[in-house]
Rosetta silent file (secondary structure, phi, psi, omega in degrees, C-alpha in Angstrom):
SEQUENCE: XXXXXXXXXXXXXXXXXXXXXXXXXXXXXXXXXXXXXXXXXXXXXXXXXXXXXXXXXXXXXXXXXXXXXXXXXXXXXXXXXXXXXXXXXXXXXXXXXXXXXXXXXXXXXXXXXXXXXXXXXXXXXXXXXXXXXXXXXXXXXXXXXXXXXXXXXXXXXXXXXXXXXXXXXXXXXXXXXXXXXXXXXXXXXXXXXXXXXXXXXXXXXXXXXXXXXXXXXXXXXXXXXXXXXXXXXXXXXXXXXXXXXXXXXXXXXXXXXXXXXXXXXXXXXXXXXXXXXXXXXXXXXXXXXXXXXXXXXXXXXXXXXXXXXXXXXXXXXXXXXXXX
SCORE:     score description
SCORE:     0.000 S_00000001
   1 L     0.000 -177.536 -175.050  123.415   95.084   91.705 S_00000001
   2 H   -64.576  -38.454  179.590  122.386   95.920   95.253 S_00000001
   3 H   -63.076  -44.245  177.111  119.938   93.029   95.534 S_00000001
   4 H   -62.172  -38.837  178.355  122.559   90.491   94.516 S_00000001
   5 H   -62.877  -41.950  178.866  124.960   92.072   96.989 S_00000001
   6 H   -65.617  -39.207  177.274  122.380   91.761   99.777 S_00000001
   7 H   -59.159  -43.194  178.703  121.767   88.090   98.887 S_00000001
   8 H   -61.542  -40.981  177.985  125.487   87.478   99.242 S_00000001
   9 H   -65.914  -37.377  177.237  125.556   89.133  102.670 S_00000001
  10 H   -61.291  -42.221  178.592  122.612   86.989  103.787 S_00000001
  11 H   -64.023  -36.904 -179.904  124.428   83.833  102.822 S_00000001
  12 H   -66.158  -44.042 -178.563  127.497   84.956  104.740 S_00000001
  13 H   -64.454  -38.988  178.631  125.395   85.671  107.869 S_00000001
  14 H   -60.034  -41.542 -178.916  123.674   82.241  107.611 S_00000001
  15 H   -59.462  -45.008 -179.521  127.046   80.489  107.632 S_00000001
  16 H   -70.442  -33.694  179.304  128.094   82.165  110.868 S_00000001
  17 H   -69.157  -40.016  179.590  124.722   81.585  112.513 S_00000001
  18 H   -65.717  -34.254  179.378  124.808   77.895  111.653 S_00000001
  19 L   -89.047    6.027  177.780  128.301   77.589  113.141 S_00000001
  20 L    56.732   42.414 -179.901  127.245   79.603  116.253 S_00000001
  21 L  -116.298  152.896  175.499  129.977   82.153  115.602 S_00000001
  22 L   -72.817  150.748  178.712  129.927   85.937  116.002 S_00000001
  23 L   -68.967  137.611  174.386  129.905   88.000  112.844 S_00000001
  24 L   -62.534  153.880 -178.872  133.291   89.350  111.814 S_00000001
  25 H   -60.258  -38.180 -179.484  133.592   93.108  112.122 S_00000001
  26 H   -63.293  -40.868 -179.065  133.970   93.486  108.346 S_00000001
  27 H   -70.976  -41.431  177.622  130.745   91.639  107.658 S_00000001
  28 H   -60.941  -44.420  178.939  128.902   93.516  110.438 S_00000001
  29 H   -61.132  -41.117  179.376  130.165   96.829  109.024 S_00000001
  30 H   -65.159  -40.775  176.931  129.033   95.869  105.543 S_00000001
  31 H   -63.485  -45.775  179.329  125.535   94.994  106.779 S_00000001
  32 H   -64.017  -41.071 -179.895  125.184   98.231  108.732 S_00000001
  33 H   -63.579  -40.397  178.266  126.513  100.290  105.835 S_00000001
  34 H   -60.083  -42.619 -179.374  123.966   98.615  103.484 S_00000001
  35 H   -66.008  -40.630 -179.002  121.196   99.512  105.927 S_00000001
  36 H   -66.194  -25.364 -179.682  122.389  103.122  106.269 S_00000001
  37 L   -88.759   -0.694 -179.885  122.308  103.496  102.506 S_00000001
  38 L   -67.989  156.225 -179.784  118.678  102.245  102.333 S_00000001
  39 H   -60.727  -33.189 -178.192  115.986  104.778  101.253 S_00000001
  40 H   -63.970  -48.899 -179.495  114.399  104.732  104.731 S_00000001
  41 H   -66.943  -37.635 -176.650  117.651  105.815  106.466 S_00000001
  42 H   -74.453  -31.740 -177.640  118.590  108.288  103.779 S_00000001
  43 H   -88.908  -38.004 -173.443  115.184  109.967  103.650 S_00000001
  44 H  -106.922  -12.252 -177.460  114.098  109.805  107.291 S_00000001
  45 L    90.207 -178.497 -176.394  117.412  109.558  109.138 S_00000001
  46 L  -156.823  164.545  170.471  118.553  107.027  111.698 S_00000001
  47 L  -126.003  117.797 -177.374  119.812  106.496  115.235 S_00000001
  48 L  -109.049  115.071 -175.589  122.846  104.197  115.464 S_00000001
  49 L  -102.181  121.799  174.411  123.506  102.944  119.012 S_00000001
  50 L    90.120   -5.812  178.051  126.897  101.576  119.995 S_00000001
  51 L  -131.865  149.647   -4.220  128.553  102.082  116.609 S_00000001
  52 L   -79.655  161.025  179.793  131.106  102.986  115.422 S_00000001
  53 L  -103.582   -9.034 -178.834  133.564  101.984  118.151 S_00000001
  54 L  -149.427  165.671  176.981  136.754  103.126  116.376 S_00000001
  55 H   -65.252  -39.723  178.334  137.941  105.497  113.739 S_00000001
  56 H   -58.561  -43.461 -179.836  138.625  102.603  111.418 S_00000001
  57 H   -68.725  -37.500  177.658  135.044  101.397  111.736 S_00000001
  58 H   -59.721  -45.627  178.154  133.691  104.916  111.279 S_00000001
  59 H   -62.476  -40.226  179.033  135.617  105.268  108.007 S_00000001
  60 H   -66.647  -34.114 -178.772  134.386  101.875  106.881 S_00000001
  61 H   -76.950  -44.354 -167.627  130.764  102.771  107.687 S_00000001
  62 H  -112.206  -32.954 -163.903  130.560  106.304  106.378 S_00000001
  63 L  -125.482   33.760  177.891  133.573  107.449  104.443 S_00000001
  64 L   -79.124  123.222 -177.971  134.835  104.593  102.254 S_00000001
  65 L   -71.196  132.586 -179.608  135.851  106.112   98.918 S_00000001
  66 L   -64.680  -20.650 -175.966  134.160  104.338   95.953 S_00000001
  67 L   -85.337   -0.450 -177.315  137.438  104.531   93.980 S_00000001
  68 H   -63.320  -43.963 -179.752  139.317  102.367   96.486 S_00000001
  69 H   -62.000  -40.838 -177.692  138.398   99.136   94.712 S_00000001
  70 H   -68.028  -32.201  177.194  139.420  100.487   91.340 S_00000001
  71 H   -64.379  -38.148  177.971  142.810  101.530   92.777 S_00000001
  72 H   -65.531  -41.060 -179.374  143.426   97.948   93.930 S_00000001
  73 H   -62.843  -37.902 -177.493  142.486   96.644   90.477 S_00000001
  74 H   -65.924  -42.262 -178.967  144.917   99.080   88.836 S_00000001
  75 H   -61.959  -43.643 -178.934  147.818   97.957   91.079 S_00000001
  76 H   -63.419  -39.260 -178.548  147.089   94.334   90.286 S_00000001
  77 H   -68.083  -37.634  178.579  146.968   95.012   86.549 S_00000001
  78 H   -66.754  -33.947  177.322  150.288   96.870   86.634 S_00000001
  79 H   -66.194  -26.306 -178.683  151.848   93.952   88.463 S_00000001
  80 L   -79.649   -4.936  173.844  150.744   91.677   85.631 S_00000001
  81 L   100.413    7.519 -179.295  152.924   93.639   83.229 S_00000001
  82 L   -97.848  153.719  179.215  150.308   95.607   81.343 S_00000001
  83 L   -77.984  159.768  177.506  150.337   99.373   80.838 S_00000001
  84 H   -59.430  -37.183 -179.179  147.704  101.547   82.447 S_00000001
  85 H   -66.316  -41.846 -179.402  146.201  102.404   79.055 S_00000001
  86 H   -67.332  -42.522 -178.746  145.868   98.752   78.023 S_00000001
  87 H   -68.496  -35.257  177.539  144.438   97.767   81.341 S_00000001
  88 H   -61.776  -40.748  178.263  142.045  100.728   81.247 S_00000001
  89 H   -63.914  -43.626  179.903  140.676   99.588   77.892 S_00000001
  90 H   -63.291  -37.217  178.254  140.266   96.046   79.200 S_00000001
  91 H   -65.144  -41.188 -179.559  138.427   97.371   82.266 S_00000001
  92 H   -60.817  -34.091 -177.117  136.136   99.491   80.124 S_00000001
  93 H   -80.480  -31.009 -173.218  135.164   96.419   78.116 S_00000001
  94 H  -100.584  -26.631 -174.234  134.667   94.016   81.029 S_00000001
  95 H   -60.373  -40.654 -176.629  133.417   96.169   83.952 S_00000001
  96 H   -64.139  -25.760 -177.386  129.965   96.771   82.488 S_00000001
  97 H   -95.031  -30.694 -169.918  129.441   93.012   82.147 S_00000001
  98 H  -110.471  -29.886 -174.506  131.097   91.620   85.255 S_00000001
  99 L  -100.388  141.752  171.459  131.135   94.304   88.014 S_00000001
 100 L   -73.013  157.230  179.765  128.214   95.749   89.866 S_00000001
 101 L   -61.016  147.312 -178.876  128.008   99.538   89.815 S_00000001
 102 L   -62.707  148.993 -179.459  130.132  101.249   92.456 S_00000001
 103 L   -65.532  151.921  176.582  128.305  102.110   95.695 S_00000001
 104 L   -65.673  164.260 -176.822  127.091  105.703   96.052 S_00000001
 105 L   -56.809  124.853 -177.217  129.191  108.060   98.108 S_00000001
 106 H   -69.296  -15.767 -178.734  129.081  106.883  101.694 S_00000001
 107 H   -62.586  -20.410  179.659  129.334  110.429  102.921 S_00000001
 108 H   -64.391  -26.420 -178.590  125.575  110.744  102.331 S_00000001
 109 H  -100.671   10.685 -177.545  124.844  108.544  105.352 S_00000001
 110 L   -70.774  147.521 -178.435  127.322  110.237  107.734 S_00000001
 111 L   -73.219  149.362  172.633  125.804  111.438  111.018 S_00000001
 112 L  -107.414    0.184  174.910  125.259  115.141  111.740 S_00000001
 113 L  -139.298  136.379  177.206  124.929  114.548  115.506 S_00000001
 114 E  -134.601  126.337  178.712  127.158  112.401  117.731 S_00000001
 115 E  -118.281  129.279  178.490  126.462  111.754  121.416 S_00000001
 116 E  -115.071  118.999  178.305  128.993  110.105  123.708 S_00000001
 117 E  -102.764  119.014  179.884  127.688  108.779  127.052 S_00000001
 118 E  -112.188  148.616  177.871  130.457  108.180  129.589 S_00000001
 119 E  -146.623  160.116  177.530  130.120  106.584  133.042 S_00000001
 120 L   -65.635  149.970 -175.129  132.365  105.535  135.829 S_00000001
 121 H   -63.281  -37.188 -178.256  133.789  102.035  135.482 S_00000001
 122 H   -60.911  -38.564 -179.348  132.243  100.815  138.752 S_00000001
 123 H   -66.629  -43.121 -179.864  128.752  101.589  137.478 S_00000001
 124 H   -69.154  -36.897  177.770  129.324   99.723  134.199 S_00000001
 125 H   -63.666  -38.796  179.827  130.927   96.790  135.985 S_00000001
 126 H   -63.206  -41.064  179.043  127.897   96.573  138.298 S_00000001
 127 H   -62.643  -46.145 -177.621  125.621   96.385  135.251 S_00000001
 128 H   -63.671  -39.984 -178.969  127.764   93.697  133.648 S_00000001
 129 H   -69.627  -22.883  177.894  127.881   91.607  136.832 S_00000001
 130 L   -76.749  -10.928 -179.343  124.096   91.703  137.047 S_00000001
 131 L   -81.484  152.566  170.649  123.812   89.811  133.762 S_00000001
 132 L   -70.446  164.630 -177.721  123.529   86.068  133.524 S_00000001
 133 H   -62.248  -38.595 -179.256  126.438   84.180  132.070 S_00000001
 134 H   -65.779  -44.058  178.993  124.519   83.542  128.805 S_00000001
 135 H   -67.536  -35.750  177.945  123.605   87.222  128.429 S_00000001
 136 H   -64.870  -38.784  177.771  127.150   88.263  129.251 S_00000001
 137 H   -65.796  -43.753 -175.674  128.517   85.949  126.566 S_00000001
 138 H   -67.977  -37.615 -174.643  126.037   87.207  123.991 S_00000001
 139 H   -93.249    0.250 -179.819  126.567   90.924  124.760 S_00000001
 140 L    71.930   37.970 -177.205  130.341   90.769  125.153 S_00000001
 141 L  -118.359   25.544  168.378  130.326   91.585  128.849 S_00000001
 142 L   -68.999  167.137 -176.870  132.489   88.793  130.215 S_00000001
 143 H   -53.045  -47.896 -177.057  135.441   89.967  132.309 S_00000001
 144 H   -67.998  -47.828 -178.689  137.911   89.814  129.421 S_00000001
 145 H   -67.050  -37.277  178.364  135.573   91.305  126.828 S_00000001
 146 H   -60.502  -47.596 -179.695  134.355   94.019  129.184 S_00000001
 147 H   -60.732  -42.926 -179.669  137.908   95.119  129.899 S_00000001
 148 H   -65.269  -45.518 -177.362  138.814   95.134  126.190 S_00000001
 149 H   -69.204  -37.022 -179.597  135.732   97.083  125.166 S_00000001
 150 H   -68.004  -44.303 -179.988  136.011   99.541  128.056 S_00000001
 151 H   -62.043  -41.344  177.745  139.676  100.275  127.331 S_00000001
 152 H   -62.603  -43.377 -179.562  138.852  100.771  123.606 S_00000001
 153 H   -63.987  -47.434 -179.609  136.002  103.132  124.437 S_00000001
 154 H   -62.942  -35.650  179.378  138.091  105.223  126.847 S_00000001
 155 H   -69.588  -44.251 -174.897  140.949  105.428  124.316 S_00000001
 156 H   -73.850  -30.055 -177.819  138.718  106.442  121.414 S_00000001
 157 L   -98.332    5.551  179.683  136.735  109.036  123.446 S_00000001
 158 L   -72.196  122.095 -178.389  139.697  110.556  125.306 S_00000001
 159 L   -60.166  -27.959 -178.820  139.788  114.272  124.347 S_00000001
 160 L   -75.779  -15.854 -178.250  143.585  114.201  124.540 S_00000001
 161 L   -85.792   99.399 -178.948  143.736  111.443  121.892 S_00000001
 162 L   -69.068  -14.512  178.067  143.930  113.358  118.621 S_00000001
 163 L  -105.039   14.158 -179.543  143.627  110.113  116.668 S_00000001
 164 L   -84.872  178.649 -174.182  140.541  108.991  118.615 S_00000001
 165 H   -69.990  -41.332  179.367  136.932  108.771  117.483 S_00000001
 166 H   -63.538  -45.244  177.524  135.731  112.025  119.070 S_00000001
 167 H   -62.299  -36.530  179.895  138.597  114.004  117.568 S_00000001
 168 H   -61.454  -47.389  179.832  137.962  112.343  114.222 S_00000001
 169 H   -66.690  -43.856 -176.185  134.313  113.486  114.079 S_00000001
 170 H   -72.102  -42.363 -175.573  135.046  116.977  115.377 S_00000001
 171 H   -84.468  -50.720 -172.612  138.231  117.728  113.404 S_00000001
 172 H   -83.977  -30.736 -173.674  137.865  115.727  110.198 S_00000001
 173 L  -110.710   -0.389  177.844  134.068  115.625  109.786 S_00000001
 174 L    54.347   42.502  177.234  133.189  119.000  111.428 S_00000001
 175 L  -112.060  124.595  176.837  130.546  117.405  113.662 S_00000001
 176 L   -72.898  125.146 -177.989  130.072  118.811  117.142 S_00000001
 177 E   -99.563  130.916  174.828  130.156  115.923  119.613 S_00000001
 178 E   -94.706  119.601 -178.883  128.072  116.032  122.761 S_00000001
 179 E  -112.328  124.940  179.818  129.839  114.310  125.706 S_00000001
 180 E  -118.243  133.803  176.104  127.846  113.544  128.836 S_00000001
 181 E  -101.219  110.194 -178.562  129.319  112.276  132.127 S_00000001
 182 E  -113.531  111.630 -171.700  126.730  110.135  133.917 S_00000001
 183 L   -97.667   -2.385 -178.644  127.988  108.982  137.297 S_00000001
 184 L  -150.079  162.793  178.380  124.869  107.225  138.614 S_00000001
 185 L   -66.017  -29.756 -179.896  121.878  105.249  137.458 S_00000001
 186 H   -65.165  -32.787 -179.197  119.636  108.140  138.496 S_00000001
 187 H   -66.151  -25.485 -179.272  121.368  110.444  136.046 S_00000001
 188 H   -72.393  -18.381  177.712  120.311  108.188  133.164 S_00000001
 189 H  -112.395    6.630 -177.962  116.661  109.014  133.923 S_00000001
 190 L   -80.423  129.444  177.011  117.265  112.645  134.926 S_00000001
 191 H   -69.763  -34.989 -176.971  115.605  115.241  132.751 S_00000001
 192 H   -73.509  -42.234 -173.064  118.155  117.830  133.746 S_00000001
 193 H   -94.368  -17.710 -173.183  121.319  115.748  133.230 S_00000001
 194 H  -124.268  -55.954 -173.070  120.236  113.411  130.434 S_00000001
 195 H   -73.537  -50.642 -174.768  117.053  114.314  128.501 S_00000001
 196 H   -62.662  -44.689  179.029  117.277  118.078  128.250 S_00000001
 197 H   -60.925  -39.586  179.341  120.930  118.293  127.112 S_00000001
 198 H   -68.122  -42.537  178.915  120.361  115.705  124.364 S_00000001
 199 H   -60.752  -45.728  178.610  117.110  117.340  123.243 S_00000001
 200 H   -62.591  -41.985  179.626  118.736  120.765  123.059 S_00000001
 201 H   -65.461  -43.953 -178.852  121.709  119.348  121.169 S_00000001
 202 H   -67.530  -28.100 -175.294  119.542  117.416  118.680 S_00000001
 203 L   -95.844   13.915  174.872  117.350  120.429  117.970 S_00000001
 204 L   -63.099  134.537  179.889  120.190  122.789  117.104 S_00000001
 205 L    79.667   14.647  179.712  119.416  124.580  113.879 S_00000001
 206 L   116.975  141.081  179.811  115.718  123.837  114.089 S_00000001
 207 L   -66.859  131.317  179.369  113.643  121.050  115.577 S_00000001
 208 L   -64.405  145.156  176.508  113.966  117.902  113.430 S_00000001
 209 L   -78.841  129.901 -179.943  110.944  116.725  111.544 S_00000001
 210 L  -104.140  120.144 -178.407  109.609  113.484  112.909 S_00000001
 211 L   -74.328  -12.030  178.346  107.831  111.291  110.363 S_00000001
 212 L  -119.114  143.869  179.924  106.050  109.466  113.196 S_00000001
 213 L   -64.820  143.259  175.323  103.948  111.180  115.893 S_00000001
 214 L   -74.974  164.660  174.978  105.563  111.613  119.288 S_00000001
 215 H   -55.890  -37.338  177.335  103.876  110.164  122.402 S_00000001
 216 H   -64.331  -40.522  178.121  102.657  113.651  123.253 S_00000001
 217 H   -65.877  -40.491  177.221  101.205  114.045  119.768 S_00000001
 218 H   -62.442  -43.175  179.683   99.552  110.596  120.037 S_00000001
 219 H   -65.786  -42.534  178.682   98.086  111.566  123.417 S_00000001
 220 H   -63.745  -40.294  178.029   96.915  114.913  122.077 S_00000001
 221 H   -65.049  -38.042  178.441   95.356  113.236  119.039 S_00000001
 222 H   -65.059  -43.905  178.638   93.591  110.728  121.319 S_00000001
 223 H   -61.834  -41.434 -179.797   92.279  113.544  123.533 S_00000001
 224 H   -64.514  -40.068  179.266   91.086  115.431  120.481 S_00000001
 225 H   -66.773  -42.772  177.837   89.374  112.308  119.137 S_00000001
 226 H   -60.127  -44.963  179.760   87.768  111.644  122.546 S_00000001
 227 H   -63.997  -38.176  177.142   86.571  115.250  122.730 S_00000001
 228 H   -63.851  -44.269  179.909   85.179  115.014  119.191 S_00000001
 229 H   -65.640  -38.742  178.823   83.370  111.756  119.982 S_00000001
 230 H   -64.415  -42.991  179.180   82.015  113.269  123.227 S_00000001
 231 H   -64.343  -39.648  178.478   80.816  116.362  121.364 S_00000001
 232 H   -66.430  -41.061  177.438   79.171  114.201  118.700 S_00000001
 233 H   -62.989  -43.377  177.027   77.489  112.065  121.397 S_00000001
 234 H   -60.981  -43.693  179.165   76.271  115.184  123.212 S_00000001
 235 H   -63.525  -36.449  178.362   74.995  116.626  119.945 S_00000001
 236 H   -67.029  -40.803  177.034   73.202  113.344  119.180 S_00000001
 237 H   -61.723  -43.814  179.619   71.571  113.347  122.638 S_00000001
 238 H   -65.779  -38.403  177.275   70.470  116.934  122.192 S_00000001
 239 H   -62.789  -40.705  177.972   69.095  116.107  118.753 S_00000001
 240 H   -67.466  -41.339  179.294   67.109  113.188  120.149 S_00000001
 241 H   -64.214  -42.063  178.125   65.829  115.342  123.053 S_00000001
 242 H   -65.572  -36.969  179.202   64.807  118.091  120.647 S_00000001
 243 H   -65.936  -42.647  178.910   63.103  115.555  118.388 S_00000001
 244 H   -63.440  -42.310  179.938   61.213  114.085  121.384 S_00000001
 245 H   -63.300  -44.595  178.551   60.222  117.565  122.557 S_00000001
 246 H   -61.546  -43.669  178.821   59.042  118.508  119.062 S_00000001
 247 H   -62.849  -40.292  177.774   57.087  115.254  118.766 S_00000001
 248 H   -64.856  -43.397  178.550   55.405  115.906  122.157 S_00000001
 249 H   -63.522  -37.424  176.964   54.520  119.446  121.158 S_00000001
 250 H   -64.799  -38.817  178.816   53.132  118.180  117.888 S_00000001
 251 H   -65.353  -44.491  179.958   51.006  115.567  119.718 S_00000001
 252 H   -63.018  -39.788  178.147   49.729  118.245  122.116 S_00000001
 253 H   -66.445  -40.470  176.801   48.949  120.584  119.241 S_00000001
 254 H   -65.000  -39.328  179.149   47.090  117.829  117.393 S_00000001
 255 H   -64.624  -41.975  179.434   45.153  116.950  120.567 S_00000001
 256 H   -65.847  -39.857  179.153   44.137  120.573  121.115 S_00000001
 257 H   -64.276  -41.142  178.369   43.141  120.916  117.475 S_00000001
 258 H   -65.108  -38.811  178.486   41.071  117.739  117.724 S_00000001
 259 H   -65.050  -42.689  178.183   39.390  118.933  120.920 S_00000001
 260 H   -63.011  -38.705 -178.890   38.510  122.251  119.301 S_00000001
 261 H   -67.815  -38.641  178.129   37.128  120.466  116.255 S_00000001
 262 H   -65.230  -39.063  178.231   34.959  118.191  118.442 S_00000001
 263 H   -62.820  -40.155  178.582   33.645  121.185  120.365 S_00000001
 264 H   -64.199  -46.723  179.088   32.659  122.887  117.137 S_00000001
 265 H   -58.027  -42.513 -179.845   30.924  119.727  115.949 S_00000001
 266 H   -61.755  -43.125  179.562   29.133  119.408  119.270 S_00000001
 267 H   -64.946  -40.424  179.507   27.959  123.002  119.125 S_00000001
 268 H   -64.197  -41.176  177.935   26.762  122.541  115.558 S_00000001
 269 H   -64.646  -39.232  177.203   24.813  119.419  116.510 S_00000001
 270 H   -64.196  -38.739  178.181   23.202  121.248  119.446 S_00000001
 271 H   -63.324  -40.466  178.862   22.257  124.073  117.138 S_00000001
 272 H   -65.506  -44.357  178.342   20.690  121.603  114.718 S_00000001
 273 H   -62.424  -38.038 -179.973   18.782  119.828  117.481 S_00000001
 274 H   -68.301  -39.256  177.984   17.563  123.093  118.879 S_00000001
 275 H   -65.064  -39.162  179.631   16.416  124.251  115.443 S_00000001
 276 H   -71.479  -28.718 -176.746   14.586  120.980  114.894 S_00000001
 277 H   -86.038   -7.291 -177.521   12.959  121.015  118.331 S_00000001
 278 H   -59.995  -49.398 -179.949   11.468  124.523  118.110 S_00000001
 279 H   -62.862  -36.618  179.068    8.173  123.434  116.370 S_00000001
 280 H   -63.291  -42.462 -178.792    7.784  120.577  118.805 S_00000001
 281 H   -65.604  -37.825 -178.627    8.207  122.880  121.765 S_00000001
 282 H   -66.428  -40.748  178.365    5.724  125.299  120.365 S_00000001
 283 H   -61.642  -45.677  179.863    3.197  122.478  119.809 S_00000001
 284 H   -63.393  -43.025 -177.442    3.693  121.203  123.356 S_00000001
 285 H   -65.698  -27.549 -179.236    3.394  124.631  124.856 S_00000001
 286 H   -86.387  -33.313 -171.595    0.146  125.198  123.056 S_00000001
 287 H  -113.905  -45.913 -170.324   -1.611  121.867  123.562 S_00000001
 288 H   -94.109  -47.229 -173.337   -0.065  119.596  126.147 S_00000001
 289 H   -60.425  -45.009 -179.792    1.655  121.775  128.711 S_00000001
 290 H   -59.927  -47.111 -179.229   -1.408  123.837  129.766 S_00000001
 291 H   -64.569  -42.956  179.571   -3.586  120.724  130.299 S_00000001
 292 H   -61.716  -40.962 -178.686   -0.761  118.840  131.998 S_00000001
 293 H   -66.034  -42.173  178.569   -0.067  121.784  134.274 S_00000001
 294 H   -63.240  -40.617  179.373   -3.749  122.057  135.183 S_00000001
 295 H   -65.413  -37.377  178.721   -3.945  118.321  135.939 S_00000001
 296 H   -67.597  -39.583  177.462   -0.924  118.463  138.190 S_00000001
 297 H   -64.628  -38.299  178.338   -2.354  121.401  140.095 S_00000001
 298 H   -64.157  -39.429  178.739   -5.627  119.437  140.489 S_00000001
 299 H   -62.383  -41.722 -179.421   -3.742  116.451  141.889 S_00000001
 300 H   -66.350  -36.758 -177.143   -2.058  118.689  144.415 S_00000001
 301 H   -71.089  -45.379 -176.326   -5.374  120.242  145.396 S_00000001
 302 H   -80.404  -37.689 -176.243   -7.317  116.921  145.769 S_00000001
 303 L    54.628   59.096  179.469   -4.381  114.786  146.930 S_00000001
 304 L   -67.553  168.199  178.965   -5.976  111.466  145.882 S_00000001
 305 L   -68.771  -35.065  179.508   -4.832  108.071  147.074 S_00000001
 306 L  -120.162   88.842 -175.154   -3.585  107.188  143.576 S_00000001
 307 H   -63.274  -34.784 -179.680   -2.323  110.452  142.025 S_00000001
 308 H   -65.174  -48.261 -179.634   -1.143  108.827  138.822 S_00000001
 309 H   -65.409  -37.480  177.677   -4.487  107.223  138.126 S_00000001
 310 H   -61.952  -45.299  179.969   -6.271  110.435  139.116 S_00000001
 311 H   -63.003  -38.779 -179.291   -4.019  112.467  136.741 S_00000001
 312 H   -66.411  -41.088 -179.327   -4.658  109.953  133.924 S_00000001
 313 H   -66.966  -38.324  178.364   -8.390  110.126  134.459 S_00000001
 314 H   -61.739  -44.889 -178.222   -8.207  113.993  134.529 S_00000001
 315 H   -67.906  -33.867  178.573   -6.289  114.062  131.263 S_00000001
 316 H   -64.003  -45.679 -179.239   -8.741  111.587  129.683 S_00000001
 317 H   -63.565  -40.926  178.305  -11.714  113.768  130.624 S_00000001
 318 H   -62.159  -40.122 -179.649   -9.918  116.854  129.276 S_00000001
 319 H   -65.260  -39.852  177.989   -9.201  114.992  126.075 S_00000001
 320 H   -63.169  -38.347  179.392  -12.840  114.090  125.663 S_00000001
 321 H   -62.092  -45.940 -178.571  -13.707  117.720  126.272 S_00000001
 322 H   -66.720  -34.746  179.519  -11.332  118.938  123.513 S_00000001
 323 H   -69.626  -44.463  179.516  -12.715  116.245  121.164 S_00000001
 324 L   -65.583    0.000    0.000  -16.300  117.132  121.960 S_00000001
């Protein structure tokens, strides 16, 4: 099954890594093809950079017929002297037990967009020369490897080469190939010469659905979240201010109500005191006030040396008079 096949590929890769050797093209192609057939690539799509580099590799990656292996088996069986019918019966009995199921049609993972970026050799050589020796060895940009890879690229992408990679995609696979000539480093960052043409080409037939948010969408979502948080903070501040204002108004209302209540109580107490003091006032007005007034007038008239003692003596005499 596919898991066993992947385990076998891992073991092959480990052997080459332990021996510090580059992966053979066949093994690299097999690994990439396995990845392209994964559910992630089949459902969401993929971007393959730098591959394929030749028509042979493109066929191996995308368009290997599942029946190729069975054709080889049939040739081998015929060479052994058996008839096709006999060998077919033997295959029917043994394939289910010994062979993994054939891979699904590789055409499902074929690209529907192909972009070819071309540049002058001097620009590419300048990039390669800027690498350290270690990086040049790892990336295949030594003098010999650079020349080999550059010549292969120019041959495969030459429009006049009807057996080249560009012609293969356009003629045999009906895929329109976008070819860009970039003559300077500035053109690789140019919106007019690099970004816009690729975006327009990729969005032909409708803008592709992106399962992940774009940077603009992430920025817009962040701004929306920030605006929402700011609005919530502003609403919370307003709620607190309104609550404080309401609490202050409630306190003022309670204070005014309490003041009015105390005034009413005070008036009621004054009314009670006044009602209770009426008999006393009447008694004083009838008995004490006239004598006291007369005594005070007498003090003013006589102007004695000790007015208090004189007034007391006057009141005593008056009292004796009333008693008598």
């Amino acid at each position: 099954n596919l898991d066993d096949h992947l385990v076998g590929l891992r073991e092959e890769v480990k052997k080459f890594r332990l021996n510090l050797k580059d992966l053979p093209e066949a093994l690299l192609t097999e690994l990439v093809r396995w990845k392209l057939m994964s559910p992630v690539c089949r459902n969401q799509g993929y971007v393959l950079d730098g591959l394929p580099v030749s028509v042979e590799q493109a066929r191996a990656l995308y368009f290997v017929a599942p029946s190729a292996a069975s054709g080889d088996d049939e040739s081998k069986q015929l060479d052994d002297g058996n008839t096709p019918d006999e060998e077919g019966k033997q295959r029917d009995e043994s394939d289910d037990l010994q062979k993994p199921p054939p891979p699904p049609s590789a055409n499902l993972s074929a690209p529907n967009r192909v972009v070819v970026l071309d540049a002058v050799r001097s620009l590419l050589e300048h990039r390669a020369q800027a690498l350290s020796q270690e990086d040049a060895d790892k990336s295949g940009n030594t003098d010999i490897e650079f020349t080999r890879r550059y010549d292969l690229f120019k041959r495969e992408t030459n429009p006049a080469n009807q057996s080249g990679l560009v012609a293969y995609f356009e003629r045999d696979q009906a895929v329109e190939v976008l070819e860009l000539e970039l003559d300077s480093e500035e053109m690789y960052t140019s919106k007019k010469h690099f970004v816009d043409p690729i975006a327009k080409y990729m969005e032909q037939g409708g803008k592709p659905y992106n399962f992940h948010p774009t940077p603009d969408e992430v920025d817009a979502a962040k701004k929306e979240l920030d605006a929402q948080l700011a609005a919530e903070a502003e609403a919370e501040l307003k709620r607190q201010a309104d609550a404080m204002e309401k609490d202050l108004m409630d306190k003022q209302s309670r204070a005014m109500s309490e003041k009015a209540r105390l005034e009413i109580i005070q008036r009621e107490e004054m009314d009670i005191l006044e009602a209770r003091s009426k008999p006393l006032r009447a008694y004083l007005m009838e008995t004490v006030i006239p004598v006291l007034t007369e005594g005070m007038l007498e003090v003013v008239k006589v102007q004695p040396d000790d007015p208090i003692d004189y007034l007391a003596d006057f009141l005593f005499r008056k009292g004796q008079h009333y008693v008598g």
